[in-house]
PQR file with spaces between the fields and no chain letter, atoms N, CA, C, O and H, PARSE charges and radii, in Angstrom:
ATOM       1  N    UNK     1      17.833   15.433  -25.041 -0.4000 1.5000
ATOM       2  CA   UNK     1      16.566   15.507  -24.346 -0.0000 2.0000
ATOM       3  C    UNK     1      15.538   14.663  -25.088  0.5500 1.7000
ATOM       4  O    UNK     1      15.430   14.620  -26.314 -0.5500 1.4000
ATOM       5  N    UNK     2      14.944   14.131  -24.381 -0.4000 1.5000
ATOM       6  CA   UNK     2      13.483   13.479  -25.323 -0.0000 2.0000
ATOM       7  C    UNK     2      12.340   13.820  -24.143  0.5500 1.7000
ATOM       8  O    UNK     2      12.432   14.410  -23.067 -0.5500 1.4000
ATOM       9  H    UNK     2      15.032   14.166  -23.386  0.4000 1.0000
ATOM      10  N    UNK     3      11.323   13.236  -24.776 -0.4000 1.5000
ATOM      11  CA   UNK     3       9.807   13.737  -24.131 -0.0000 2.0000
ATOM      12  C    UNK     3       9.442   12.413  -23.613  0.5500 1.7000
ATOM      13  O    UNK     3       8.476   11.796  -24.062 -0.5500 1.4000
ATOM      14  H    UNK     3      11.248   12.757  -25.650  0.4000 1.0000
ATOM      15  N    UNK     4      10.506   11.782  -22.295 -0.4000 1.5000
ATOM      16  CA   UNK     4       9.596   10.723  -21.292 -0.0000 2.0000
ATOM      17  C    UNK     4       9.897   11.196  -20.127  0.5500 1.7000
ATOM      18  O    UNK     4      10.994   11.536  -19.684 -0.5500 1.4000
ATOM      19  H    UNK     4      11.291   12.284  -21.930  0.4000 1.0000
ATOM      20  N    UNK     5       8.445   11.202  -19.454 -0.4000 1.5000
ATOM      21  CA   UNK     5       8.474   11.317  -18.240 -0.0000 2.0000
ATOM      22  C    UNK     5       8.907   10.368  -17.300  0.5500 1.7000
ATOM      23  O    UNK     5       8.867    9.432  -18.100 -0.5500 1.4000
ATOM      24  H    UNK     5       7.554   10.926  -19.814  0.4000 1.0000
ATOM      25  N    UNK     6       9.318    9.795  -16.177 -0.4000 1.5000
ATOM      26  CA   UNK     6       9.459    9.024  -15.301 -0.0000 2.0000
ATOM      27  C    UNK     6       8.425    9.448  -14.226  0.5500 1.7000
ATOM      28  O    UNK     6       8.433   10.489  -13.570 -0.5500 1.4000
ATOM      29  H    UNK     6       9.350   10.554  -15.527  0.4000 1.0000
ATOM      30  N    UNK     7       7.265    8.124  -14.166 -0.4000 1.5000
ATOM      31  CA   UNK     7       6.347    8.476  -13.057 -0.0000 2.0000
ATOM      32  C    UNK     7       6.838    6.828  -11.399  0.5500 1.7000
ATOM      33  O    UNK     7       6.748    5.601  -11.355 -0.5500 1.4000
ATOM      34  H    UNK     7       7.258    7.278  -14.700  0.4000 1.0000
ATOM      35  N    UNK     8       7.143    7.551  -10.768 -0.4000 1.5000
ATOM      36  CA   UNK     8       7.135    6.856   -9.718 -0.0000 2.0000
ATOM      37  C    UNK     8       6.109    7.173   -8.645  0.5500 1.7000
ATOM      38  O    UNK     8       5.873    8.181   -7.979 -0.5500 1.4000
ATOM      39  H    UNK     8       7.216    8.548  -10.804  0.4000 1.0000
ATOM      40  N    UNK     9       5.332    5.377   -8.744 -0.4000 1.5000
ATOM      41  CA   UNK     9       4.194    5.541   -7.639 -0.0000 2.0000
ATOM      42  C    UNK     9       4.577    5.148   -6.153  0.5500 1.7000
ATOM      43  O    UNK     9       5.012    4.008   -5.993 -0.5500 1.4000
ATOM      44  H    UNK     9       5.524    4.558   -9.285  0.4000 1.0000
ATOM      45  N    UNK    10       4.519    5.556   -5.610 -0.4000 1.5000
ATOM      46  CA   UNK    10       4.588    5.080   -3.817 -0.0000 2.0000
ATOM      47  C    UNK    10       3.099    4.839   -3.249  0.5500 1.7000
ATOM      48  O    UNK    10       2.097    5.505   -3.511 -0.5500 1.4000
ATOM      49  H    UNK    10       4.165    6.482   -5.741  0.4000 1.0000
ATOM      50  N    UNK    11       3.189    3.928   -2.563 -0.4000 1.5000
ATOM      51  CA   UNK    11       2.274    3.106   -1.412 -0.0000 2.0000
ATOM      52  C    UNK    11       2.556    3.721   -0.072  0.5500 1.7000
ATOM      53  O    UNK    11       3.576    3.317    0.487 -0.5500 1.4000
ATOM      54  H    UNK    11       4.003    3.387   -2.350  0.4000 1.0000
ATOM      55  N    UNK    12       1.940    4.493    0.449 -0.4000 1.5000
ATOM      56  CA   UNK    12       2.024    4.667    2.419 -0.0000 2.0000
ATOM      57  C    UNK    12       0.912    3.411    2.903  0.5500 1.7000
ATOM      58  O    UNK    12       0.228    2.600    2.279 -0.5500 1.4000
ATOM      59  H    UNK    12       1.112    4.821   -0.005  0.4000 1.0000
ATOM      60  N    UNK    13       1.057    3.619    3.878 -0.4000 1.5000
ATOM      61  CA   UNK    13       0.710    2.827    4.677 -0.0000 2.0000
ATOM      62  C    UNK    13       0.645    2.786    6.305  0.5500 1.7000
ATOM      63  O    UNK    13       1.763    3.001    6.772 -0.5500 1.4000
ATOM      64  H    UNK    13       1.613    4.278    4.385  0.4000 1.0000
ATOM      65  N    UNK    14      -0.536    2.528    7.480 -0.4000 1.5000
ATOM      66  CA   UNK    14      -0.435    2.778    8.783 -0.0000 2.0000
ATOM      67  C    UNK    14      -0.924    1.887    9.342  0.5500 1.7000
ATOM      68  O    UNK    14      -2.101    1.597    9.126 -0.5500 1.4000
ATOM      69  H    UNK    14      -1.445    2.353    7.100  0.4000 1.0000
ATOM      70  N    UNK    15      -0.081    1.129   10.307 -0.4000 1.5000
ATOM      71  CA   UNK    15      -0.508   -0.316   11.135 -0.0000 2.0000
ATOM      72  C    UNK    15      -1.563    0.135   11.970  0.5500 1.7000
ATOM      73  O    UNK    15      -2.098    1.242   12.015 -0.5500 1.4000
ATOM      74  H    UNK    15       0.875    1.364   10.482  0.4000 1.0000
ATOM      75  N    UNK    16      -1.887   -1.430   12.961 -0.4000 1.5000
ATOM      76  CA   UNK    16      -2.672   -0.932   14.028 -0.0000 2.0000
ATOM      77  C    UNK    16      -1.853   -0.438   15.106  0.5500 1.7000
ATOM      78  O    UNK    16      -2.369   -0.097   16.170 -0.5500 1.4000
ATOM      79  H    UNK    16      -1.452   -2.330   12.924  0.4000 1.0000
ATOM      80  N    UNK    17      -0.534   -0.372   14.892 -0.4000 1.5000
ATOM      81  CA   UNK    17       0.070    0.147   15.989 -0.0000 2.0000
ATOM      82  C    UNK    17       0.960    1.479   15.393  0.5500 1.7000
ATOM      83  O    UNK    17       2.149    1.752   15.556 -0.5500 1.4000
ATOM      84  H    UNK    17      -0.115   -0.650   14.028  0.4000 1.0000
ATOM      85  N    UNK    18      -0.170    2.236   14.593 -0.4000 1.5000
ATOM      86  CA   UNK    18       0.725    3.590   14.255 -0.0000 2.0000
ATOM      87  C    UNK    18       1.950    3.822   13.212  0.5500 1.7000
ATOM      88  O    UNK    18       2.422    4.875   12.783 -0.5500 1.4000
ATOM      89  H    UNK    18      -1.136    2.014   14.460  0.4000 1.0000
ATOM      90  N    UNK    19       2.346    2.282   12.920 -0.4000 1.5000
ATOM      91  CA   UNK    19       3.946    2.503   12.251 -0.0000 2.0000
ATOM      92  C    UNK    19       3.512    2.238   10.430  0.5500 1.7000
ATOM      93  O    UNK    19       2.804    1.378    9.907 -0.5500 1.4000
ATOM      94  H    UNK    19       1.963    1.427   13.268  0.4000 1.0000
ATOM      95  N    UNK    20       4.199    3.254    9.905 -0.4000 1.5000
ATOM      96  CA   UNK    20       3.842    3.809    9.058 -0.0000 2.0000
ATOM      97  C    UNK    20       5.033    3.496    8.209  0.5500 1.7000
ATOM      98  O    UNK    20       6.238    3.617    8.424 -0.5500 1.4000
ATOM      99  H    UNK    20       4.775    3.953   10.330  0.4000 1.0000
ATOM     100  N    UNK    21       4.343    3.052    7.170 -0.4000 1.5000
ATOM     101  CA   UNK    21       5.544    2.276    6.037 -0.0000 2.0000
ATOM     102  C    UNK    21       5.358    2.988    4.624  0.5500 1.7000
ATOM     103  O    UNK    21       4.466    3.826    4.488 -0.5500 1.4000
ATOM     104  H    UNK    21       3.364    2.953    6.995  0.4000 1.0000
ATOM     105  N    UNK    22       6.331    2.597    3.419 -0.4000 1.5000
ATOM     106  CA   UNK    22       6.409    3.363    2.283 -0.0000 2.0000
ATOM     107  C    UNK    22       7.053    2.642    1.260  0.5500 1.7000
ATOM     108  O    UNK    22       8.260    2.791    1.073 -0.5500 1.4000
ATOM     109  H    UNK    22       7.055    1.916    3.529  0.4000 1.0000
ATOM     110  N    UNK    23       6.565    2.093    0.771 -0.4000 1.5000
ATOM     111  CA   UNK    23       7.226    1.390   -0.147 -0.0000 2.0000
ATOM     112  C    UNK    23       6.670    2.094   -1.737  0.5500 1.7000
ATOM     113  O    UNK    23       5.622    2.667   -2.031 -0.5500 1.4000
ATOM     114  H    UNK    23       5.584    1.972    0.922  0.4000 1.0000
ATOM     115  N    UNK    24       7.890    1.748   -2.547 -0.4000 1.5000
ATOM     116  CA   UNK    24       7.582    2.074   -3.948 -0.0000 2.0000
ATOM     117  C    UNK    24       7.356    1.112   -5.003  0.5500 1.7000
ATOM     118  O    UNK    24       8.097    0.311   -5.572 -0.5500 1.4000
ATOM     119  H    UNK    24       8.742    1.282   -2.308  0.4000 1.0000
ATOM     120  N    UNK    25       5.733    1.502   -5.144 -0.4000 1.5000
ATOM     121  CA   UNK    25       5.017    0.350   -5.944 -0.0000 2.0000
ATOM     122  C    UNK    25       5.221    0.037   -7.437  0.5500 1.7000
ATOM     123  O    UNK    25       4.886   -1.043   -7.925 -0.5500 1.4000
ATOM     124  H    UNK    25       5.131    2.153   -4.681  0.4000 1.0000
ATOM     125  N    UNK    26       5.773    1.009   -8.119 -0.4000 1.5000
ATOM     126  CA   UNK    26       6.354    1.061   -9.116 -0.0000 2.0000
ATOM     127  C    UNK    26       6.949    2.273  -10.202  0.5500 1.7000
ATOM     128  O    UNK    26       7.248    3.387   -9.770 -0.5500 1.4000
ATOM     129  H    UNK    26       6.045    1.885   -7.723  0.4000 1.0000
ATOM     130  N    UNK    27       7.075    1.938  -11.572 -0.4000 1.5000
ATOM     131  CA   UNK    27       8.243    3.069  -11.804 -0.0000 2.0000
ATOM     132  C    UNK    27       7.551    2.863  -13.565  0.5500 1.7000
ATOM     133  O    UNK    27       7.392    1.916  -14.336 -0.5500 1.4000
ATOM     134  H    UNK    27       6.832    1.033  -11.923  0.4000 1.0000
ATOM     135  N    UNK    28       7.314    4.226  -13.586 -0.4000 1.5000
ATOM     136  CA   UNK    28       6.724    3.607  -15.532 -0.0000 2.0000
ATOM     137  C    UNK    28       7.151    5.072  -16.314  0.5500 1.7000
ATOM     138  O    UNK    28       7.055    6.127  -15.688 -0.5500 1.4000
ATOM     139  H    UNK    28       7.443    4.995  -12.960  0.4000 1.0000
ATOM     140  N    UNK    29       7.599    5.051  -17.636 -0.4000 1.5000
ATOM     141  CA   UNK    29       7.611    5.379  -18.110 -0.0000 2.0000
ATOM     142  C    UNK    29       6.701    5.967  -19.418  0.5500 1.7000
ATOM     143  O    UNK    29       6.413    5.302  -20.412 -0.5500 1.4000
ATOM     144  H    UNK    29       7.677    4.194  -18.145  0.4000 1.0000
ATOM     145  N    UNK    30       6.246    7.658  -19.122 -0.4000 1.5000
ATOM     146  CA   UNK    30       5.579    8.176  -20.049 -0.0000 2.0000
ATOM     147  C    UNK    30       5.457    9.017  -20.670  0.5500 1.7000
ATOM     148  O    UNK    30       5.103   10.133  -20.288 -0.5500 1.4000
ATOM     149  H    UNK    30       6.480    8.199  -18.314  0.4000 1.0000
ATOM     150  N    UNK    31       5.804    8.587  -22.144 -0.4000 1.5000
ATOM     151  CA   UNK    31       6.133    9.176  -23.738 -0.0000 2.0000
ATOM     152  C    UNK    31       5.444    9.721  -24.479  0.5500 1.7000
ATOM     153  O    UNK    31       4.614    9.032  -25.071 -0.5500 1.4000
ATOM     154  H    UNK    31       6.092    7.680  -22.455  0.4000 1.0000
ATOM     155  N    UNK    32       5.503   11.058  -24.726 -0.4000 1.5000
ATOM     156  CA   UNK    32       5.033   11.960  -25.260 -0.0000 2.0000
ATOM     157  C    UNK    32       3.898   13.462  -24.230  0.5500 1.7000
ATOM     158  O    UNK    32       4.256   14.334  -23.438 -0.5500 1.4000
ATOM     159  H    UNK    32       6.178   11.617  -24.245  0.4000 1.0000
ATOM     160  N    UNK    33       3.175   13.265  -24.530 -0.4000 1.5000
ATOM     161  CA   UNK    33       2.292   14.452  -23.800 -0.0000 2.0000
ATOM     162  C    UNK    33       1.628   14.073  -22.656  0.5500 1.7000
ATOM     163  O    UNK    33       0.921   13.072  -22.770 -0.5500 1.4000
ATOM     164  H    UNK    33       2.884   12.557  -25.173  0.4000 1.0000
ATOM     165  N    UNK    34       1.686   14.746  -21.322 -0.4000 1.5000
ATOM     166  CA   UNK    34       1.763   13.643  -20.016 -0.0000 2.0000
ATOM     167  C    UNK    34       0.448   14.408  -19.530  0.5500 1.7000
ATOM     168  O    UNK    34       0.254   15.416  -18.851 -0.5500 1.4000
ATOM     169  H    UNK    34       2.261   15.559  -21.230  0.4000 1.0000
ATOM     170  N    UNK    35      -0.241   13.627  -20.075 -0.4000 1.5000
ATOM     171  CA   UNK    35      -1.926   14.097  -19.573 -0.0000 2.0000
ATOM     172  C    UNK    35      -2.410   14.021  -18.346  0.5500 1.7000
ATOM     173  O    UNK    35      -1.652   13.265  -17.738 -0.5500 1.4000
ATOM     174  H    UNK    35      -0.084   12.808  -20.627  0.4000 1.0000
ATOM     175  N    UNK    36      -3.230   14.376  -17.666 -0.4000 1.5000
ATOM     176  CA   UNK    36      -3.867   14.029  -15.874 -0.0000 2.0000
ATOM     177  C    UNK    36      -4.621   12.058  -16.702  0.5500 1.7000
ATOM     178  O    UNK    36      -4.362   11.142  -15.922 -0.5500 1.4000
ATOM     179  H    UNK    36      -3.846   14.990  -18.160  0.4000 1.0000
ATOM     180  N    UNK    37      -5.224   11.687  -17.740 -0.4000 1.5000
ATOM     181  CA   UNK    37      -5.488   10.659  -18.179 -0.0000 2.0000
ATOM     182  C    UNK    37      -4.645    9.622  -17.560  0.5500 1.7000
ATOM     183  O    UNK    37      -4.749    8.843  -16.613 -0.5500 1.4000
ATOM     184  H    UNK    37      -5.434   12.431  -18.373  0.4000 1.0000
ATOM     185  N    UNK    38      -3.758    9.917  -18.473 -0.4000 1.5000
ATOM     186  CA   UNK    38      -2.421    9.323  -18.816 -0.0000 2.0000
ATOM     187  C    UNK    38      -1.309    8.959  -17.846  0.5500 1.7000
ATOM     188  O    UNK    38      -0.509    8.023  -17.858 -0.5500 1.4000
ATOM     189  H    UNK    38      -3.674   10.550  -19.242  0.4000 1.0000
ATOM     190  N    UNK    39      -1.500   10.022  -16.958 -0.4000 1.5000
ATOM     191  CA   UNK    39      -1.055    9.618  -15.374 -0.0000 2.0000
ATOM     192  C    UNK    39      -1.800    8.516  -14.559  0.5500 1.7000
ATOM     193  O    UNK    39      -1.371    7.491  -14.029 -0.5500 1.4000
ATOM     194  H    UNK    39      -2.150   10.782  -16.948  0.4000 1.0000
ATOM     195  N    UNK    40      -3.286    9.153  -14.640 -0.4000 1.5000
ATOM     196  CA   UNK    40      -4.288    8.133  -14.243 -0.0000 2.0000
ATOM     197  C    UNK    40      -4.402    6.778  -13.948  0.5500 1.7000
ATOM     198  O    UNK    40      -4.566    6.072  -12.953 -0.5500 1.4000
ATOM     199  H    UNK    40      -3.634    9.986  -15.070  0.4000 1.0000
ATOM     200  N    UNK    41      -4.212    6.613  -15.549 -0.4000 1.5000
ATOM     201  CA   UNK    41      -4.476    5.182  -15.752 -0.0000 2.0000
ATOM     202  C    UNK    41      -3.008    4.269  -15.708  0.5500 1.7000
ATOM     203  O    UNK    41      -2.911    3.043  -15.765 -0.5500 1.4000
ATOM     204  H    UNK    41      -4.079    7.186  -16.357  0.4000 1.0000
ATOM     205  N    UNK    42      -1.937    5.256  -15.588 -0.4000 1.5000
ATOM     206  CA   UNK    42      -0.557    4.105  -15.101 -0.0000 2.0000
ATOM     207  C    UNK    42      -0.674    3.811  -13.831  0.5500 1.7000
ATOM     208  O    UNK    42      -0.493    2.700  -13.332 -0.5500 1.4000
ATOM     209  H    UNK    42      -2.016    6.252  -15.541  0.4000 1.0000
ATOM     210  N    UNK    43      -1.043    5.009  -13.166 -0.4000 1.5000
ATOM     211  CA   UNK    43      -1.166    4.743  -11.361 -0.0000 2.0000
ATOM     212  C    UNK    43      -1.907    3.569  -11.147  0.5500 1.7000
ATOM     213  O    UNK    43      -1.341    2.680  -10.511 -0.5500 1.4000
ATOM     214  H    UNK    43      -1.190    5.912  -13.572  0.4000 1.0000
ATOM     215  N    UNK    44      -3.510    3.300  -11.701 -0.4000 1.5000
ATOM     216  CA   UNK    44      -3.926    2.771  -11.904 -0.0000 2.0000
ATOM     217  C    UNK    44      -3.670    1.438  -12.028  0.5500 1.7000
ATOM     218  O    UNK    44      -3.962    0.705  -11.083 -0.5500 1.4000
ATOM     219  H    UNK    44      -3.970    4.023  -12.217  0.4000 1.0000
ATOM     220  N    UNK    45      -2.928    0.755  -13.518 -0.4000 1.5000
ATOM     221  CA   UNK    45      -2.095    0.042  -13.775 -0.0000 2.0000
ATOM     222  C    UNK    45      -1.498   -0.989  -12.292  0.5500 1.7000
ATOM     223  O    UNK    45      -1.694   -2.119  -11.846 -0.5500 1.4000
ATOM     224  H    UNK    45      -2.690    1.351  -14.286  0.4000 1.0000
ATOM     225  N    UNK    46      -0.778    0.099  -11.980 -0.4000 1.5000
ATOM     226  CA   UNK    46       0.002   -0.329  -10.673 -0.0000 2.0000
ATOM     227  C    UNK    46      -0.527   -0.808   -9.606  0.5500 1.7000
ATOM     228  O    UNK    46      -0.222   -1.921   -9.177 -0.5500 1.4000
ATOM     229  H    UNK    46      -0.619    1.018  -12.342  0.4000 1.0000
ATOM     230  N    UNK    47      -1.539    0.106   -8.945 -0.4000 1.5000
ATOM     231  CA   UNK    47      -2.562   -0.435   -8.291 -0.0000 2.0000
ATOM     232  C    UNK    47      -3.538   -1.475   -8.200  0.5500 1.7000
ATOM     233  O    UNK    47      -3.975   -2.016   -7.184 -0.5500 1.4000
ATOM     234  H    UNK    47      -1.786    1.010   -9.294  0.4000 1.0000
ATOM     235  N    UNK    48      -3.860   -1.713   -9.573 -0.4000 1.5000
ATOM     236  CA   UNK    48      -4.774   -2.861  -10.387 -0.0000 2.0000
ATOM     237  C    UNK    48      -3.795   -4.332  -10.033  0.5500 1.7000
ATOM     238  O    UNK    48      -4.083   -5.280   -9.302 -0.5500 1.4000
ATOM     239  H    UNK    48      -3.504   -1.274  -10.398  0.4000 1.0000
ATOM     240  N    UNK    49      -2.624   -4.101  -10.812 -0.4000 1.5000
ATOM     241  CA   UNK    49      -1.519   -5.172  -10.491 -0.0000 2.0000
ATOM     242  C    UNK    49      -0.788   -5.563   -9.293  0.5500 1.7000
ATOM     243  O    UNK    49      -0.225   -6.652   -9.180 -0.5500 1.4000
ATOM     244  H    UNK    49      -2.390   -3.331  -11.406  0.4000 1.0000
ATOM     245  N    UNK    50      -0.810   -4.431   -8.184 -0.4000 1.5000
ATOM     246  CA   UNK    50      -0.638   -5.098   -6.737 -0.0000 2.0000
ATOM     247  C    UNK    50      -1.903   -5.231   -5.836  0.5500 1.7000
ATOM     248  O    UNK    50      -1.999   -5.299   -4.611 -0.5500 1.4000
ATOM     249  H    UNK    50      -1.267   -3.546   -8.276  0.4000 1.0000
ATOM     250  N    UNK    51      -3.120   -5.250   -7.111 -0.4000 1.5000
ATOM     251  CA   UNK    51      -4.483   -6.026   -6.117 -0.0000 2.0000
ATOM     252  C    UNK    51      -4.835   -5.251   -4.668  0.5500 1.7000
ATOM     253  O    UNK    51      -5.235   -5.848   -3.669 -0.5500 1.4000
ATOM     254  H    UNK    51      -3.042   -5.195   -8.106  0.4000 1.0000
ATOM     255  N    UNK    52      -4.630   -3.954   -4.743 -0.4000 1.5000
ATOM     256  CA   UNK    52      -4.653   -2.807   -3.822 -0.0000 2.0000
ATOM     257  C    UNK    52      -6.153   -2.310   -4.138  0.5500 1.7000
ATOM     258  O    UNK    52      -6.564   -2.028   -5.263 -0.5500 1.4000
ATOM     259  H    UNK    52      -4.305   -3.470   -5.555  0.4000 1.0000
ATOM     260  N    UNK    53      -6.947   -2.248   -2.859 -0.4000 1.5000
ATOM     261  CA   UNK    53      -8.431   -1.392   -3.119 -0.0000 2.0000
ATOM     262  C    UNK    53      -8.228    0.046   -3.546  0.5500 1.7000
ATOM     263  O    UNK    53      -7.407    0.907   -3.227 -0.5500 1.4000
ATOM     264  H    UNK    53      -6.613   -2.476   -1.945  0.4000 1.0000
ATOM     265  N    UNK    54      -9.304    0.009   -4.412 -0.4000 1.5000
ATOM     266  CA   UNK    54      -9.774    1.651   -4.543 -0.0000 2.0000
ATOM     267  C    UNK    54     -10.427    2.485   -3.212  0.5500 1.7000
ATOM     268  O    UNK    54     -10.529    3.705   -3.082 -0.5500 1.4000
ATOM     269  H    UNK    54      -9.970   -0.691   -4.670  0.4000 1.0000
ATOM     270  N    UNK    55     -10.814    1.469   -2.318 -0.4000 1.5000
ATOM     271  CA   UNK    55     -11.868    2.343   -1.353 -0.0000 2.0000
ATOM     272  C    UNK    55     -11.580    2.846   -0.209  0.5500 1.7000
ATOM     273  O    UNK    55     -12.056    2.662    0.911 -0.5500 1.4000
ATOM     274  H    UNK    55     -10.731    0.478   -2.423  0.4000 1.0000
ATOM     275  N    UNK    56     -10.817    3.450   -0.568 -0.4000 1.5000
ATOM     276  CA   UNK    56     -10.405    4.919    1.057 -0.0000 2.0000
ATOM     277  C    UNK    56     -10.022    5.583    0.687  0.5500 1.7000
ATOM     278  O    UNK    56      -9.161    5.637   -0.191 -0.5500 1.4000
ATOM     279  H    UNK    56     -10.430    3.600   -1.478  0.4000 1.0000
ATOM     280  N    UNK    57     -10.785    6.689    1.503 -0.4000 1.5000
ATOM     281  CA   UNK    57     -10.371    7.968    1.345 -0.0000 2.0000
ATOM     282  C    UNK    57      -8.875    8.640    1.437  0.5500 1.7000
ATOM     283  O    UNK    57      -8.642    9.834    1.626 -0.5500 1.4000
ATOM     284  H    UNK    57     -11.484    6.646    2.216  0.4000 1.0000
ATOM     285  N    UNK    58      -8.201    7.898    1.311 -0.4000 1.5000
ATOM     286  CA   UNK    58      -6.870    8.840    0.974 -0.0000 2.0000
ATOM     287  C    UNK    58      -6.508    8.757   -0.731  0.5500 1.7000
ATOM     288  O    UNK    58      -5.837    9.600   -1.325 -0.5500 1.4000
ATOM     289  H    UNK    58      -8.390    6.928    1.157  0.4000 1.0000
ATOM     290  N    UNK    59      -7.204    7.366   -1.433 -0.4000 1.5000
ATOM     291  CA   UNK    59      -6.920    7.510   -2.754 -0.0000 2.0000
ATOM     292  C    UNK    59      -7.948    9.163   -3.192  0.5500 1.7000
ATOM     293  O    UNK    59      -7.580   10.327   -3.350 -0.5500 1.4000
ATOM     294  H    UNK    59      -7.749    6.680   -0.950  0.4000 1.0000
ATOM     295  N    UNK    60      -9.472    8.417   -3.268 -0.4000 1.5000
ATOM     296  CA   UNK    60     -10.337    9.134   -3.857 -0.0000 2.0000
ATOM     297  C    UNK    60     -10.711   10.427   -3.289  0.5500 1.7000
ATOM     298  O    UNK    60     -11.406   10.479   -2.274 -0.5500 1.4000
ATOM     299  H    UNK    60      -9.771    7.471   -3.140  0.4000 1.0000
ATOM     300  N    UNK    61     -10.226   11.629   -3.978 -0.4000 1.5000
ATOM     301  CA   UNK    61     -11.071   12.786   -3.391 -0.0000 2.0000
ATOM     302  C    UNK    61     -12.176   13.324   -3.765  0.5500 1.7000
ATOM     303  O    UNK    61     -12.729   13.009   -4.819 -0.5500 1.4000
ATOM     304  H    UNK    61      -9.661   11.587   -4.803  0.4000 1.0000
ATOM     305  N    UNK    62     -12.682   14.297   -2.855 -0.4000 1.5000
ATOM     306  CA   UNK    62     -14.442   14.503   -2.838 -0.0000 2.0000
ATOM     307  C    UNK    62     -14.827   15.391   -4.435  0.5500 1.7000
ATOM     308  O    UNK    62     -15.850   15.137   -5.072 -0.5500 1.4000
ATOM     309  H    UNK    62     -12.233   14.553   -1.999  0.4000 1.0000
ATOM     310  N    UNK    63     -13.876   16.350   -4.845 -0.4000 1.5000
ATOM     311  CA   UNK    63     -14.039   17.002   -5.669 -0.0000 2.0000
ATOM     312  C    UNK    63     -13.605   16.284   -7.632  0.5500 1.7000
ATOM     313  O    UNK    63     -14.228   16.325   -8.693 -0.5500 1.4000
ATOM     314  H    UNK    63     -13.045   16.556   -4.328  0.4000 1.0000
ATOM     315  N    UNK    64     -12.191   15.689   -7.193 -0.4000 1.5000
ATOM     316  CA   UNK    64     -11.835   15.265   -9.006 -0.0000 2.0000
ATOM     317  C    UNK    64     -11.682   13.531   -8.821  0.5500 1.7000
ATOM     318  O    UNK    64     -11.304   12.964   -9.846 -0.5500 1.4000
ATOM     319  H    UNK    64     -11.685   15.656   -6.331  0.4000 1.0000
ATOM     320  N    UNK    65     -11.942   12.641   -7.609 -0.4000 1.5000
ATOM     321  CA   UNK    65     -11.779   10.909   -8.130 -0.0000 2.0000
ATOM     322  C    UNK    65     -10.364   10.858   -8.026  0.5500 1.7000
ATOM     323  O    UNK    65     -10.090    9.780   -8.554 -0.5500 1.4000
ATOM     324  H    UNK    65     -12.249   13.101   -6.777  0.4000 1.0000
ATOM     325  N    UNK    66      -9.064   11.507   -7.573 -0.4000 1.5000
ATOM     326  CA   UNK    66      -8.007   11.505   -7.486 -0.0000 2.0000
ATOM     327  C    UNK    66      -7.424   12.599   -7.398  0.5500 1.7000
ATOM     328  O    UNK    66      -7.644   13.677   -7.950 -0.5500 1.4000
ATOM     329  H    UNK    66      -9.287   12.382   -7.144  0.4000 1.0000
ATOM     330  N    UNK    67      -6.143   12.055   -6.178 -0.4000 1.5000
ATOM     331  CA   UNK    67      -5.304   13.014   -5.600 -0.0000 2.0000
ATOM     332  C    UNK    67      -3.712   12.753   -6.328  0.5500 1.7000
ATOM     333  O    UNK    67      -3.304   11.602   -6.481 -0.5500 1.4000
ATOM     334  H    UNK    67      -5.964   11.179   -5.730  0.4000 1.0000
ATOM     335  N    UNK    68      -3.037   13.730   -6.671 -0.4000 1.5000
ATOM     336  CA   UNK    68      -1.677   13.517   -6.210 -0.0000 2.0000
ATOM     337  C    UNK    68      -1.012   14.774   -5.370  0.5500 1.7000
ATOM     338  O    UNK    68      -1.309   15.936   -5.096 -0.5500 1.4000
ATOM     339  H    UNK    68      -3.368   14.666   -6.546  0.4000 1.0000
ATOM     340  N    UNK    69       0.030   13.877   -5.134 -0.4000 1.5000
ATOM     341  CA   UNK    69       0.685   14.693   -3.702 -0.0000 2.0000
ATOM     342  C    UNK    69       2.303   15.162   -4.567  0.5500 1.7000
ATOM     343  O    UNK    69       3.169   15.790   -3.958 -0.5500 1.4000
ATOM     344  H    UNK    69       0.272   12.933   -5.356  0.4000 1.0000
């Protein structure tokens, strides 16, 4: 056993014609104590690097600046 997590991020997605896609944006590995931070800022990472907006409401929620599902 060791102490890495495997975080895999997924992308949804909904056309103008309803069809709804899913691709997986990436796959990171994280070692040692797996903080809400620390999650954060890999998702982040990922997002930053496929040049994906921050601004809709399905990332940001009203209460903590981020959701996970």
């Amino acid at each position: 056993m060791t102490d890495t997590a495997q975080l895999l991020v997924f992308v949804c997605g909904v056309d103008s014609s309803f069809q709804v896609t899913e691709e997986l944006a990436g796959l990171m590995s994280l070692h040692g104590q797996t903080t809400g931070l620390k999650i954060f800022n890999s998702v982040k990472s990922v997002i930053d690097d496929l040049g994906l907006s921050w601004d809709t409401s399905a990332v940001v929620g009203s209460r903590n600046g981020f959701l996970v599902f």
